[in-house]
C-alpha positions in Angstrom: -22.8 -21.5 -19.6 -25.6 -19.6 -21.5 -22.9 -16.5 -21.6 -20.1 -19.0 -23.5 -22.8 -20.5 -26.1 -23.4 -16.6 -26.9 -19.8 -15.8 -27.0 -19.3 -18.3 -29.2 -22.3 -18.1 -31.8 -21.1 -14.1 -32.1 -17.8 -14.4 -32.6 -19.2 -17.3 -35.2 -21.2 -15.0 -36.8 -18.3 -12.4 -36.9 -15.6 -14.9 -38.6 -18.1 -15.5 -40.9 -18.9 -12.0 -41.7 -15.0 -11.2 -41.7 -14.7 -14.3 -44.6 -17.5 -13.0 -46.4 -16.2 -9.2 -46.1 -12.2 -10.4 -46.8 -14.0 -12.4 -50.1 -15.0 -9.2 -51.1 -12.0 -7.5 -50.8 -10.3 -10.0 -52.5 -12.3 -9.9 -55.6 -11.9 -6.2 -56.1 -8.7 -6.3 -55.8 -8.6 -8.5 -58.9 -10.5 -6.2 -60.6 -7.5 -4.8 -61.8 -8.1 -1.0 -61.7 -6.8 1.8 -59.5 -10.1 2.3 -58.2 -11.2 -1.1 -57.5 -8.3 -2.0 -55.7 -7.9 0.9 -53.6 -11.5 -0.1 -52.3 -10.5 -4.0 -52.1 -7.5 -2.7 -50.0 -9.6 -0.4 -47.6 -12.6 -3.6 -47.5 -9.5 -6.0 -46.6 -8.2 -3.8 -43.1 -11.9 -3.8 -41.9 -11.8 -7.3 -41.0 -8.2 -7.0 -40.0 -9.6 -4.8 -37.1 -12.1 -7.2 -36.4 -10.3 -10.3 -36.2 -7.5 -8.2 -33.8 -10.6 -7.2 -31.8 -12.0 -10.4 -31.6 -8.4 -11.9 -30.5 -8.2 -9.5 -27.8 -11.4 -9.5 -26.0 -10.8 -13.4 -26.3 -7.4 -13.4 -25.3 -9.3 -11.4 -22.0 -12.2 -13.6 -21.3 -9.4 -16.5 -21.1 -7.4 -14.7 -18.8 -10.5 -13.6 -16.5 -12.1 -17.0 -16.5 -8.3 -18.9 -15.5 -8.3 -16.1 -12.7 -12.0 -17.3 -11.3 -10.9 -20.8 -11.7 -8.0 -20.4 -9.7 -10.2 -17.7 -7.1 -13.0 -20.6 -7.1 -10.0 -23.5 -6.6 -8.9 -21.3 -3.3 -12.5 -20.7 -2.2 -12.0 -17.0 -2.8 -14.7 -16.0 -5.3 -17.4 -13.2 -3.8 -20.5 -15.1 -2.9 -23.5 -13.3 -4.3 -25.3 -11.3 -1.4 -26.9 -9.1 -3.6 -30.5 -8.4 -3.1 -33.3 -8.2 -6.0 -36.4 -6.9 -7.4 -38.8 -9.4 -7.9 -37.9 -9.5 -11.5 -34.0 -11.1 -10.8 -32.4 -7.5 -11.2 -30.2 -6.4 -8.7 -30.7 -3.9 -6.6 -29.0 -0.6 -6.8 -28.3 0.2 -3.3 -27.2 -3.8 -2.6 -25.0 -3.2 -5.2 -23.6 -0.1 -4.1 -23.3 -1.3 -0.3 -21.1 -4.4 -1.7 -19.1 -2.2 -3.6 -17.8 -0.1 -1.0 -16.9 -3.2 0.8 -14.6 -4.2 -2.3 -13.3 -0.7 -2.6 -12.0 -0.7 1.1 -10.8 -4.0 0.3 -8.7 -3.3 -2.6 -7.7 -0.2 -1.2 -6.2 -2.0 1.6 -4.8 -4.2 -0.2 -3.9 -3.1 -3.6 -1.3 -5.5 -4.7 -3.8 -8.4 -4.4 -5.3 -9.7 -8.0 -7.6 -11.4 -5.9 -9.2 -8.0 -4.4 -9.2 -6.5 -7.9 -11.1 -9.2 -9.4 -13.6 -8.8 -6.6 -13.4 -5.5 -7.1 -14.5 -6.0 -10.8 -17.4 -8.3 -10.2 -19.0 -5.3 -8.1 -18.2 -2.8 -10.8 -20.3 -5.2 -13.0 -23.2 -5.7 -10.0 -23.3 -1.8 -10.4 -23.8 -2.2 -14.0 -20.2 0.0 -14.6 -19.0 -2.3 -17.0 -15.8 0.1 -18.7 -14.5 0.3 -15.0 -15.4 -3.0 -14.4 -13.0 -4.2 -17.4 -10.0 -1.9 -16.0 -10.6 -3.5 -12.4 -10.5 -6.7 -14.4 -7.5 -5.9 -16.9 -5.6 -4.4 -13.4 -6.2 -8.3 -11.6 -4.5 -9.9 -14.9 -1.7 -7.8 -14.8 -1.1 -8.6 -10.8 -1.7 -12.1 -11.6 0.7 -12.2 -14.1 3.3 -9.8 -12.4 5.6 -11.9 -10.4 5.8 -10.9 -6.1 9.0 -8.9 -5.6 11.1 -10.1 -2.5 11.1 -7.3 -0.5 14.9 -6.4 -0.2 14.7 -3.6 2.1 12.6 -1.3 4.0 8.9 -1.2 2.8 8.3 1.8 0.3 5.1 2.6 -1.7 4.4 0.5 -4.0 3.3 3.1 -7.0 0.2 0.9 -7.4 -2.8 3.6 -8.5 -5.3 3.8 -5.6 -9.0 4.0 -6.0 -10.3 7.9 -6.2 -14.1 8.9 -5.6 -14.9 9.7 -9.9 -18.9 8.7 -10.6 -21.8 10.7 -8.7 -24.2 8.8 -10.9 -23.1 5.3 -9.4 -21.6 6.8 -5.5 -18.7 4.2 -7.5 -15.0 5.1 -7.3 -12.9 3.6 -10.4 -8.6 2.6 -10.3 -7.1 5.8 -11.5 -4.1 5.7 -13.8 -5.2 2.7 -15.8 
């Protein structure tokens, strides 16, 4: 809960700085000269790449949070077993011991969005959030692809598999996404 009341107070804050910022734009723009319109126009696409931004990383939190819904609804979401330091952090190597259990998951399954999603919660336990977001982005996408009937003999699917890529973390991370 205390992660949506921030999400929402920044991306407030951020309209409200995008407003403020388009005013700005606006008014030099009626300026009237070559100058002061050539800056009105460049002030204007700033918050146009903010509000696309904003829409998108939205747009993603939506999709993640109907996927744990739905994972929670079928009993399926990874039940925290992480140990921690006195101080509520987790634990590196717990984190790194779940992980690998995720990884061979995933990897044995890799056409399950329910594996990638579990897959990106570990990332995140191991504090790897960029690969934590493409495990993430890769569980929409499966959620979203419909299941092909399977028509014939079994071939590869072409799904990326997981390759061995951080020796800071001992973490591997989807390749090809």
């Amino acid at each position: 809960m205390r992660a949506k009341i921030t999400y929402t107070v920044t991306a407030a804050v951020l309209v409200f700085y995008f407003v403020l910022v388009g005013s700005r734009g606006v008014l030099l723009i009626k300026h009237g000269t070559l100058l002061t319109v050539t800056f009105g126009v460049a002030v204007l696409i700033l918050p146009a790449i903010g509000i696309w931004f904003l829409w998108k990383n939205t747009q993603f939190v939506r999709r993640a949070n109907a996927l744990a819904a739905e994972l929670d609804a079928e009993g399926g979401l990874p039940v925290d077993e992480l140990v921690r330091t006195p101080s509520g952090r987790i634990d590196r190597d717990s984190a790194d011991a779940v992980f690998a259990l995720r990884r061979e998951e995933t990897e044995d399954t890799p056409d399950d969005w329910r594996c990638w999603f579990r897959l990106a919660v570990a990332y995140q336990d191991a504090r790897d959030t960029p690969r934590a977001r493409k495990a993430m982005q890769r569980a929409i996408a499966l959620h979203n692809t419909p299941t092909p009937q399977p028509s014939g003999p079994s071939s590869p699917s072409g799904s990326p598999g997981l390759t061995e890529t951080s020796s800071r973390t001992g973490t591997s991370s989807p390749s090809g996404d």
